[in-house]
Structures are given as C-alpha cells and as structure tokens.
N, C-alpha and C positions, 0 to 999 in steps of 0.2 A: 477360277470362278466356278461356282455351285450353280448349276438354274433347275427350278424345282419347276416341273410343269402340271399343273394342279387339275384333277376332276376330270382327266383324258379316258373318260366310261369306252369308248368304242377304238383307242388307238391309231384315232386319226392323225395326231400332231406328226406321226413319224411316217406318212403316206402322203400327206398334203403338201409338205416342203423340205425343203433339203435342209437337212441341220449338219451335213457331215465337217462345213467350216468349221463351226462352232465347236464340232466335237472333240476337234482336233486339239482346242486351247480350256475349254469349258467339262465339265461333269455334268451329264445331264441326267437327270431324274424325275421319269412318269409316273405320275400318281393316276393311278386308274378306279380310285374306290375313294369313296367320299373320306376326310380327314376330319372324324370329330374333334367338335369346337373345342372339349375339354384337353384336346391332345395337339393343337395348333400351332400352338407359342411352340412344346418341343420339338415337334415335328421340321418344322420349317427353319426353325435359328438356325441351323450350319448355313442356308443358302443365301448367295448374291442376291440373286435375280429369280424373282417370282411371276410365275406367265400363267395368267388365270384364264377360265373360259368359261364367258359372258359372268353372270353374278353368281355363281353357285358356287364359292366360298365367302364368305364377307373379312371384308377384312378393316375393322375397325380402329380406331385409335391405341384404344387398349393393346389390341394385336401386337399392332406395329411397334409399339411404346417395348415390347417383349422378342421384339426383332432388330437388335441392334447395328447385326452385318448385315441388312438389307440393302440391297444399292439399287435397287430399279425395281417396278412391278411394270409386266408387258401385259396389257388388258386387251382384251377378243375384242372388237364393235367399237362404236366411236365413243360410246359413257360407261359409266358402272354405278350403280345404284348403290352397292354393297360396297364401295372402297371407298375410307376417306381421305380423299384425295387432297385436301388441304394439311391434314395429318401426315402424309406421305411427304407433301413438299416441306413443310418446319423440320422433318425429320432428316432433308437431304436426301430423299431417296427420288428417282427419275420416272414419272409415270409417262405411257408412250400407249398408245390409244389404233387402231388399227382402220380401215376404209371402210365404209362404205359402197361399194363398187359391184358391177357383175348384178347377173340373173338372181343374184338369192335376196335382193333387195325386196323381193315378191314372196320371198320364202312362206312367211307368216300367212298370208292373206291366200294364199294356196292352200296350202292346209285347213285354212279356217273352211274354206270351201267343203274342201273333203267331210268336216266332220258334220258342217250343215247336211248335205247331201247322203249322210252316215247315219246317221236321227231319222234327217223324213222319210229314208226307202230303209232301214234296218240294216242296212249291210252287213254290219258285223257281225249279228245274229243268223242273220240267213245265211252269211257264208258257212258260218260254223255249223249251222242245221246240212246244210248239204254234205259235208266232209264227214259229218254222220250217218247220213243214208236220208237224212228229212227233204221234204219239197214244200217249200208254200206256206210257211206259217205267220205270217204276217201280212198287214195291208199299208201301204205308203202316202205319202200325199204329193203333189208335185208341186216347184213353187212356181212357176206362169200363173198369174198375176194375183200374186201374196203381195206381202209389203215387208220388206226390207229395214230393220231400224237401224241405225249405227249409234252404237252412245260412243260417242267420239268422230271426228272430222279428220283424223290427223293425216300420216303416210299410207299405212295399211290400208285404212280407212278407206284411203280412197283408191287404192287400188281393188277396194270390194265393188266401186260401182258399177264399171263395165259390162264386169262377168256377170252381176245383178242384173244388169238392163238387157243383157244376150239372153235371160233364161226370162225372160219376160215379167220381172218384177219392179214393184214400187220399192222406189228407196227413201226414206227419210233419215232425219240425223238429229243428234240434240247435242252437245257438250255447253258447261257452262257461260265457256267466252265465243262461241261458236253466232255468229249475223247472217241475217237470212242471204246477205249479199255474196257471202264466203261460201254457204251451202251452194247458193245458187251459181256460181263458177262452177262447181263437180257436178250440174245436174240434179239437186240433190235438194228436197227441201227441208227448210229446217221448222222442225214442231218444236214445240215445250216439254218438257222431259215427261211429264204423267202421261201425255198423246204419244208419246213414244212405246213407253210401255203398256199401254193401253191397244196400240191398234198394232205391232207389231207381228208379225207370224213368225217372223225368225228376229230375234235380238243381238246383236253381234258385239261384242266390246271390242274395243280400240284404245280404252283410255291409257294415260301416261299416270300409273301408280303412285300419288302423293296424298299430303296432308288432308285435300278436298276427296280426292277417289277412294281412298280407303274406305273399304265397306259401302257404297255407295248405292250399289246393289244389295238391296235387304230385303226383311221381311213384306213391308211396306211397298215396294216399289213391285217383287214378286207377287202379290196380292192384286197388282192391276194387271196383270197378263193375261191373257185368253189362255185358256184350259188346252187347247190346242196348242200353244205356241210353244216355241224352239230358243232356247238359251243355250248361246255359244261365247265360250270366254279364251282365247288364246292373245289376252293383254296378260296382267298380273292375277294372280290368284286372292289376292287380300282385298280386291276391289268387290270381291262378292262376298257375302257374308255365308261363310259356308256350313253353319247350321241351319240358317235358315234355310237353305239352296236344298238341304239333304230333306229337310221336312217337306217342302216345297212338293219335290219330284216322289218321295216315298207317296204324300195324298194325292198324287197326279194333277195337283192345281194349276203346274204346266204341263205340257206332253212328255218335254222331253231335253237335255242338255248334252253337247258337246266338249268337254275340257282339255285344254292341252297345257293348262298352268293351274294351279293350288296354294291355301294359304303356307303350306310346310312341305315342301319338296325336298326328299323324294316323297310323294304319295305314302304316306303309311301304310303299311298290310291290312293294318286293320279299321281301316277306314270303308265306314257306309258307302260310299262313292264306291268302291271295288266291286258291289254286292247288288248297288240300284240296276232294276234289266233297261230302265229307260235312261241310260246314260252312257253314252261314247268317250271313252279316254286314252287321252296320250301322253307319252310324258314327256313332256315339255319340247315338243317334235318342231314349232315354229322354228328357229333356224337352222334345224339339224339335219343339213343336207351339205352335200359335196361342196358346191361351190361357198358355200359358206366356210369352209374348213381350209380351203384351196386358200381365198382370199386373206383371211385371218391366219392362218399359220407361218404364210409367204410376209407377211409385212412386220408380223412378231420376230421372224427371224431376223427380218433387215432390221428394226429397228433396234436388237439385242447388238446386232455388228457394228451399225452407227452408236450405238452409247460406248461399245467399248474401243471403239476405235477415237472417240474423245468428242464425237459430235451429234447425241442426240436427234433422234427426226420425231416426229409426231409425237408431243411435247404435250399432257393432256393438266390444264389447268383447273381450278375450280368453277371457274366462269365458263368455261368451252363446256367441262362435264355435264354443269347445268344447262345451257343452252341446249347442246344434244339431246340430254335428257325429254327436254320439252319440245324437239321436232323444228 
C-alpha cells in the first residue's frame, strides 16, 4: 500500500503520531509543498490512501474519476468542504473523518483574539519598529466598552463571548436563522444585520461558507461600518468580497482588518493585502497549533490501521459531512 500525506508545510504528520506500524507494511510519502491542480491526477495515481489536511487540496469528482487505485482518503477534522465525498463512496473508496477533541477546539477563536487586539494596539508594526531601534509610533484604542458584533452564532462564535464580556465589551450577533432566544442563551443579543454592521467596533466573522455566505460581506455592507471599526475574518475567505475589502481599507472607510483566511490560498505575493499598513495577516493560522496535529494525526493513523485491517472506524458519509459542516 502507497499513502500519500498531502500539504504537510510544517512536518508535523511525523512528530504528532506514531506511523512506524504502518511503515513497516505501507510506503509513505510527505508532501510538503502544495501539488498544482494541473499535476494532481499524475501526482497521486500510484497511491492507496490519501490523508489530507483540513481543505487545502480539493479533491473533486473529476480528481477521483482519474484516481482509479484509490482505496481510502483520511481527512484532518470532522468535514471537508473540498472533497466529494459522495464521489468518493460510488467510487468504492473509504472516507474516515478524524475528532474533534482536546483544547484546540478554542484554536480559531484564540487567534481571532490575537489579531483583534493586533489592529487596535498595532503590535505588529510596533514590534517591528522596536527591533529597528524605533519607539512609539502609533496610538491604539482599547476595547472596554466597544461593541462586539459576531456575524454568525455558531461554535467559535461563541467561544468569542466570554473573553468579550472579561475585556469589558458589548457583544451582539446577527446570522440569517439566528432568534433572539438562541442569542439570548450565550448572553448575546441579537440585532438585524445592517445594526450589526452599523454599530459594531470590531466585526468578527464566524460564518459557515456556502451558497448564502459567499461574498456576503461586500461593498455595501462595508459602507455601513464606522470609519473606526475593526474587520476580523478567520471563518472562510470567500465570505468577504475581497476587492471590495482592499478598496475599503486602502480609503480608510474602515480602520482597519485582521485575516487569517482569503479568497485564494496561499495568499498571492502579489496581492494588495500584503502591502495595506492597516491590515494584520496570517496564514491560515486558526487551527495550526500542536494539539490540533496531536489529535488529527493520532486518529488518521488509527483509522488507516482499522481500514486495513478490514474494519473501518470513522466512516465519513455525505450526510454526516453536511451536518458537520453546518455545526
């Protein structure tokens, strides 16, 4: 058996869990640099077993339709956006889906912190000024009693409350199916989406990237923000309309944005966003910590052993994917 382990940038897969059973019966092969799409199909046809991490390869019908030895794909996280998974099962192939479990369940919504609090005191500019010999060029805001929006309610979501209500802020919320009764369980009330972006100081995205979300955040909705305010996005990148975002911040119509996802990852070079002084970015840092790797590597391996030992474990179907999907 072939297992190809796809988009391993940092060389976690071989720190995080033991593959030496595996390696004893299996060929294993790290891909550490992204696999263009146009080289895909040759790339990957020798291999059994394909072990992805999170969505940052897609792997569509088409793909697979050009992947005839495939015999399992082992997916990072409980869904995948990027795989079709119904494609995968008419095909015979075994999709196996990994926990949710452990501290990095908070991953995302830590970080979103970080880059809020990265925007209103400059950090990253001022760290850099200092390591240059500079002091002091900047002035910050603090958020004790701003107001908080969340466009979205979901997991994350609401693991931004807390930490909101500790640093002495209003929080409000809006999503489409979101009732003030569901806001009001997390503390949290819920406005109409124009009063969202309308009175927000920091805007935070949370949503779950589909048909509705896409681009959702536009021109138009950017246009109701106070010239002050903070636009932080570490849900999906396509949920923001990112000419508009770049026109936005170049006229200073907002203050100011923090990113940790985009519509075309990786980040291009040469993308405006590299070059705005009022914008914080990371690349795609929500769940890119230890225990998340720990988690996810450990269950990939078990479940590559359970398949070939003849009994499949976490068994990821089109219904389950979509459920997950949606929280």
């Amino acid at each position: 058996m072939k297992i190809a382990i796809l988009d391993d940038y940092l060389h976690q897969s071989s720190v995080s869990a033991d593959w030496s059973r595996l390696a004893r019966e299996c060929e294993i092969t790290v891909f550490d640099q992204v696999i263009a799409a146009k080289d895909r199909a040759k790339v990957l046809s020798p291999f059994d077993i394909i072990c992805t991490l999170r969505e940052r390869t897609p792997i569509d019908r088409s793909l697979l339709a050009q992947l005839p030895r495939l015999k399992m794909i082992a997916i990072t996280g409980l869904y995948n956006r990027t795989l079709d998974v119904a494609a995968a099962l008419e095909q015979g192939v075994v999709v196996s889906y990994t926990e949710l479990k452990g501290a990095y369940r908070k991953a995302t919504s830590e970080l979103t912190w970080g880059l809020i609090l990265s925007v209103a005191r400059h950090i990253p500019f001022e760290a850099s000024q200092m390591q240059q010999g500079g002091w002091q060029r900047t002035v910050g805001v603090t958020l004790h009693g701003r107001t908080l929006g969340l466009l979205g309610l979901g997991r994350q979501a609401r693991h931004m409350v807390p930490v909101a209500k500790a640093f002495g802020m209003n929080v409000m919320a809006w999503s489409t199916n979101l009732t003030e009764a569901a806001a009001a369980e997390q503390g949290v009330q819920r406005v109409d989406k124009e009063v969202l972006f309308r009175q927000s100081d920091v805007l935070s995205i949370h949503l779950v990237l589909g048909d509705r979300s896409k681009g959702m955040v536009g021109a138009q909705e950017l246009g109701l923000m106070k010239p002050t305010a903070i636009l932080v996005n570490t849900a999906r990148g396509p949920i923001i309309d990112e000419p508009a975002l770049i026109e936005a911040l170049q006229a200073k119509r907002i203050a100011g944005a923090g990113l940790d996802v985009f519509t075309h990852e990786p980040l291009a070079d040469d993308s405006p966003l590299r070059r705005l002084p009022n914008v914080v970015l990371t690349p795609h840092q929500g769940h890119n910590v230890e225990e998340f790797f720990k988690v996810a590597y450990a269950d990939v391996v078990e479940n590559i052993e359970a398949f070939l030992a003849g009994n499949p474990i976490r068994r990821l179907t089109p219904e389950r994917n979509q459920s997950a999907i949606q929280g």
